[in-house]
C-alpha positions in Angstrom: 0.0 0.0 0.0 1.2 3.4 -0.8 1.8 6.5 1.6 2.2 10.1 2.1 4.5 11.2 4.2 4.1 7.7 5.9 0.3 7.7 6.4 -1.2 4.5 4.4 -3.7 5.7 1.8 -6.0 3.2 -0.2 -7.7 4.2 -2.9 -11.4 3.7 -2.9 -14.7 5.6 -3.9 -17.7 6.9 -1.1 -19.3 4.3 -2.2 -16.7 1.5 -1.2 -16.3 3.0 2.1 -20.3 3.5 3.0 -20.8 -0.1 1.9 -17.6 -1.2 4.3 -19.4 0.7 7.1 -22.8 -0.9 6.4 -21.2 -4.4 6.4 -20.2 -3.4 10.0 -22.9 -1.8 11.5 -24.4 -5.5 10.2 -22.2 -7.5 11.6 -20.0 -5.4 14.2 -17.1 -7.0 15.3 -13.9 -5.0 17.1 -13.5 -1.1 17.1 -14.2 0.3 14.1 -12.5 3.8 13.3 -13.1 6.2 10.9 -10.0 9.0 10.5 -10.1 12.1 8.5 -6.7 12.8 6.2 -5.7 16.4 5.5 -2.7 18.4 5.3 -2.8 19.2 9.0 -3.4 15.9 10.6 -0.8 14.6 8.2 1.7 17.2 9.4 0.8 16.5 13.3 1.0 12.4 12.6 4.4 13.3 11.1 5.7 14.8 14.4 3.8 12.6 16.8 4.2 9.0 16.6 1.5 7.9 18.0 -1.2 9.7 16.3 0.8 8.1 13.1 0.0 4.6 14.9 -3.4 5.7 15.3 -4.5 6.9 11.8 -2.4 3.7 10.5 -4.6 1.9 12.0 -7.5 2.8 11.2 -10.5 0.5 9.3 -11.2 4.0 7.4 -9.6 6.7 6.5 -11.7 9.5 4.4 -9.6 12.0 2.4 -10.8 14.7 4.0 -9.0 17.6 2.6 -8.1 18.7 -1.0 -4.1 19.1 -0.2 -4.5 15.4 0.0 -5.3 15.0 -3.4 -2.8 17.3 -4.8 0.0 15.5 -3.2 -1.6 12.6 -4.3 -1.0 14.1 -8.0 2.5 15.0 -6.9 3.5 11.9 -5.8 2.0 9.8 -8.4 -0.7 8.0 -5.7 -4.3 7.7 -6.5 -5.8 8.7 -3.5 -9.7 8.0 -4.0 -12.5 10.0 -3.9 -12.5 12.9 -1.7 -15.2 13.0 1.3 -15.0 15.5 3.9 -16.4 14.7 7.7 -19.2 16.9 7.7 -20.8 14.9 4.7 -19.7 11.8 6.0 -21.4 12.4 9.7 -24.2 14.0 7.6 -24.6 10.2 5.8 -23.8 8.5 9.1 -27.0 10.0 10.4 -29.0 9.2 7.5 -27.9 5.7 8.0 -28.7 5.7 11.2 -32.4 6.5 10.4 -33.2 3.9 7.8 -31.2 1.2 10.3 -33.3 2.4 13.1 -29.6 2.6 15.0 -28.9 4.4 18.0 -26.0 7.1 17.9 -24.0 9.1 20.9 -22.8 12.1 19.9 -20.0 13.8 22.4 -18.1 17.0 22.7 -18.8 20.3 21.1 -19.0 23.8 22.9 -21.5 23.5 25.8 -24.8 21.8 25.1 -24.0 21.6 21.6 -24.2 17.7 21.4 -27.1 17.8 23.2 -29.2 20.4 21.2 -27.8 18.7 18.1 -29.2 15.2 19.2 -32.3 17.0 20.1 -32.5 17.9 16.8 -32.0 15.0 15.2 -34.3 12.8 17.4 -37.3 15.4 15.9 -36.3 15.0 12.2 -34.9 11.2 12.3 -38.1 9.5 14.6 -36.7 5.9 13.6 -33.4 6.2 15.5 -32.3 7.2 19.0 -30.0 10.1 19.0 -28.2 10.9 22.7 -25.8 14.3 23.3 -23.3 15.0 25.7 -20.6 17.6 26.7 -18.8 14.5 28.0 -15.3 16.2 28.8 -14.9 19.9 29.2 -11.0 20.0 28.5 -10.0 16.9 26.3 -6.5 18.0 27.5 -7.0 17.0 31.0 -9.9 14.6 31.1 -11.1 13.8 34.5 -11.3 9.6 35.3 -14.7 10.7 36.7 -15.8 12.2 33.1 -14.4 9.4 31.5 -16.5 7.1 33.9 -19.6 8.8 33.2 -19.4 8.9 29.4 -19.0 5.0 29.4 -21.5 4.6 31.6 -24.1 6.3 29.3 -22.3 4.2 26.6 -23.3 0.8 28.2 -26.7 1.9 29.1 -27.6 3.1 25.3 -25.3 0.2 23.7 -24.8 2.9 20.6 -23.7 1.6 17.1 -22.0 5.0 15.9 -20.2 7.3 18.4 -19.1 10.6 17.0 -16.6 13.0 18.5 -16.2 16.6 18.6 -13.0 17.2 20.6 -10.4 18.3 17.8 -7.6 16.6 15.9 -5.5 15.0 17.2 -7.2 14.5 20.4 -10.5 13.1 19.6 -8.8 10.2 17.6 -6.1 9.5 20.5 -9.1 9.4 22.8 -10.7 7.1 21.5 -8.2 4.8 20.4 -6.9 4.6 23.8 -10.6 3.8 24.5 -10.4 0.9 21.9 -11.4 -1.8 24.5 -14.5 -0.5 25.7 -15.5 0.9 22.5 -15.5 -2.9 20.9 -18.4 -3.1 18.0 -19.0 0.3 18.0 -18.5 2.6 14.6 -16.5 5.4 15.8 -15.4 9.0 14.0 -13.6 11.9 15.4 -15.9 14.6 13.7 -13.9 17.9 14.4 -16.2 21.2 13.9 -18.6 19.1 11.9 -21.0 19.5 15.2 -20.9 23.6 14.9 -21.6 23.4 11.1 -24.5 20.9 11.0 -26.1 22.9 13.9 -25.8 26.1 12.0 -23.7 27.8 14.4 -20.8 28.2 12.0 -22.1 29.2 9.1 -20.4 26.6 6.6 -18.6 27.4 2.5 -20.9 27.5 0.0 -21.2 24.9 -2.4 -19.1 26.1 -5.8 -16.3 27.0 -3.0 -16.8 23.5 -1.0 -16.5 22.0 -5.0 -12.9 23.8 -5.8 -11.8 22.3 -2.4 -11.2 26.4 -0.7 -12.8 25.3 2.3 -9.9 26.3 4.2 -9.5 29.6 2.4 -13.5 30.3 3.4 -12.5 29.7 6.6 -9.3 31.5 7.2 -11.3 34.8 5.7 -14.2 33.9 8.3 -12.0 32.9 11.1 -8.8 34.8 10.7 -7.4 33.7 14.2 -6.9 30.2 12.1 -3.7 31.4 9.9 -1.4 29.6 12.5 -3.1 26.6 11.6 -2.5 27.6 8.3 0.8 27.9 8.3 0.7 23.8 8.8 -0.5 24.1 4.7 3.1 25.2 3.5 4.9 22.8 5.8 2.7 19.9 4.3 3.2 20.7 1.2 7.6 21.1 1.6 6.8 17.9 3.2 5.2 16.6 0.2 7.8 18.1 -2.4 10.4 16.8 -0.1 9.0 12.8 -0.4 8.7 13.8 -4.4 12.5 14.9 -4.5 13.2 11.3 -2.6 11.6 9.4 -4.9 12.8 10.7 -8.2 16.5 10.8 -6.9 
């Protein structure tokens, strides 16, 4: 299997990877975990070993953001077809629906979770939708948080749980959580919570198509440019790898 900048990528199509999630939510066997690849994530797994370990391992990993793709072109490696979170947790819920499957969303700003379950329990009748704050700093969680969040989780016996703490946290948390999250389907989900609930107002679709999200963002949000700056380091990253190969 190929890689960029040492991050296994697979090439396959939405439709290979919502029919390898259906097959689970079927027949669920171990922990199942959906990553997100973009240029950020890629740069952090770069630095930090064990978020590396973490996205290897994943069952899934959605290309998530459109540098991916262009260092795919660079580096000769057909990545697959790009799906971001937000319309990935957007299908998840769908899904959930006509499986009549019960979902535990955690994290988000305040009661965000919560008012987005809320929301969805009113326009999705057929499944069972349950929010939580779950850990107010994912950079310090509290055993007693922790204890509380799996104790909800054995109670409801979810098939999907999705995550709003923030890259690379939400995936390390719940890898670390592997055990007790056995034959559950579950996705770190980023800001996906604040744009599905409308509180961050997301691109429109023309700009979403040319793959500017970030741009739309930066302009919106101009406290992101350090993030940014993880964008040129990717891509020296990338052109780096490129200069290895050919030489």
């Amino acid at each position: 299997m190929e890689s960029i900048l040492g991050i296994q990528v697979k090439k396959q199509s939405k439709g290979d990877i919502l029919d390898k999630i259906i097959k689970y939510t079927v027949n669920p066997r171990g922990f199942f975990h959906i990553v997100s690849l973009n240029p950020e994530n890629l740069v952090i797994a770069h630095n930090e070993e064990l978020f590396k370990r973490v996205i290897n391992t994943a069952q899934i990993k959605i290309v998530d953001g459109i540098g991916i793709v262009i260092a795919g072109q660079i580096l000769g490696i057909k990545v697959g077809e790009r799906l971001t979170g937000v319309d990935l947790m957007t299908k998840l819920v769908k899904m959930a629906s006509e499986g009549r499957l019960r979902v535990v969303l955690i994290g988000g700003e305040g009661n965000l979770a919560l008012r987005l379950a809320q929301c969805y329990n009113s326009l999705y009748p057929k499944a069972k939708f349950v929010g939580m704050e779950g850990i107010k700093d994912i950079h310090r969680p509290k055993e007693s948080e922790e204890d509380k969040v799996f104790s909800i989780v054995s109670d409801i016996k979810p098939h999907i749980i999705l995550v709003s703490f923030g890259s690379p946290f939400q995936e390390i948390w719940l890898w670390k959580h592997r055990k007790r999250l056995n034959g559950i389907l579950c996705m770190g989900v980023g800001g996906a919570f604040d744009y599905l609930a409308g509180t961050i107002r997301r691109a429109p679709t023309l700009i979403r198509y040319l793959g500017l999200e970030w741009f739309y963002r930066l302009v919106r949000q101009p406290w992101r440019w350090r993030r940014q700056l993880r964008l040129i380091e990717f891509m020296s990253l990338v052109l780096k790898e490129k200069w290895k190969k050919t030489f």
